[in-house]
N, C-alpha and C positions, 0 to 999 in steps of 0.2 A: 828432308829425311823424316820416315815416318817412326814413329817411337810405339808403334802397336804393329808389332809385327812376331810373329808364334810361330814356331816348330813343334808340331805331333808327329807320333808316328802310333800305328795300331793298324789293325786291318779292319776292311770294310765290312757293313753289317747286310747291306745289298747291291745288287749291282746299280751304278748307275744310270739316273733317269735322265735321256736329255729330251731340253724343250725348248721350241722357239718360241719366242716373246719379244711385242713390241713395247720398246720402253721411250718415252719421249720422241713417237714417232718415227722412231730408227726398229729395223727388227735384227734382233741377236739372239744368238742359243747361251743356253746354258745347262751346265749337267749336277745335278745335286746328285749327292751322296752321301753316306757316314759313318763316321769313323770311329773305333771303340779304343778306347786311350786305356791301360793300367795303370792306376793311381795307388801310392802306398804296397805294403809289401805285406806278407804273411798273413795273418788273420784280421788283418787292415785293407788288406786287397781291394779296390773298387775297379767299378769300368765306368767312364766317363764315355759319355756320346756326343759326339762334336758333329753336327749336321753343316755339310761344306757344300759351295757353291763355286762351280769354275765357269767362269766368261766369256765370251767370245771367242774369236776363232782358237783357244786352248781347248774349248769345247765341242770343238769341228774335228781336231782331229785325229789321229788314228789311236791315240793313247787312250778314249775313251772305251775302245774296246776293249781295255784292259784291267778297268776299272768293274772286277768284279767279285762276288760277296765270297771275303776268305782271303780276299788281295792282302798282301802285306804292302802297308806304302808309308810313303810321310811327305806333311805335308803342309806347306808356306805361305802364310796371308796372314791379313787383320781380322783379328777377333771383335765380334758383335755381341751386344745382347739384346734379344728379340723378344718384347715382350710381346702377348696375345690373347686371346682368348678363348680357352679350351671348350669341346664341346658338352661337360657341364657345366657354362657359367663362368666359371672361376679363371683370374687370372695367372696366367703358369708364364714362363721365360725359360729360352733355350739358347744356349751359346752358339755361335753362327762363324763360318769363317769362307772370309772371300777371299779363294785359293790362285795364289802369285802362280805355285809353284807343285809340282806333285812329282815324286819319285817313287819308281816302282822298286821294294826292297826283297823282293821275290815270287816267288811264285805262289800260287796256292797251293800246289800239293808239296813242293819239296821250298822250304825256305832259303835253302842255300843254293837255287836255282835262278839266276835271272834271265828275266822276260825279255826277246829283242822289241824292239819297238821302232818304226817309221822315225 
């Protein structure tokens, strides 16, 4: 039982990228994306960016076409912190989440609309 496991929900900030890549000689896709979280309320309001990564064959298939900027979704994996190295110099860190699970919570133009999917 994994003890780092997160639920967001927010919609997406662009459509999802996908890309094959060979990792320890094996080749897999994967679709990054990211997600804009609402933190705190009223004039505390923030947006939180959670940049997500879906795996393997979750990232083959037909749901990624539905992954796009405006999507309302939520969405289920273990949270990372990634740190690196920005292009001045300086080291920055961004929360990272390797996606179990993604549910589409409507549509982009009517939210009280859901999407069928494959």
């Amino acid at each position: 039982m994994s003890l780092n496991v997160c639920t967001f929900s927010g919609r997406l900030g662009k459509d999802a990228v996908v890309k094959q890549m060979t990792i320890t000689g094996k080749d897999t896709t994967v679709a990054n994306f990211s997600v804009a979280v609402d933190v705190g309320y009223g004039d505390t309001k923030d947006t939180l960016w959670l940049n997500c990564a879906l795996w393997g064959k979750r990232a083959e298939g037909g749901l990624v076409r539905y992954l796009i900027k405006g999507q309302l979704v939520g969405v289920n994996g273990n949270i990372s912190l990634r740190k690196y190295q920005g292009e001045d110099g300086i080291e920055k860190s961004s929360l990272e989440m390797r996606v179990s699970d993604v549910q589409l919570l409507g549509s982009k133009q009517d939210e009280n609309t859901d999407i069928p999917f494959e």
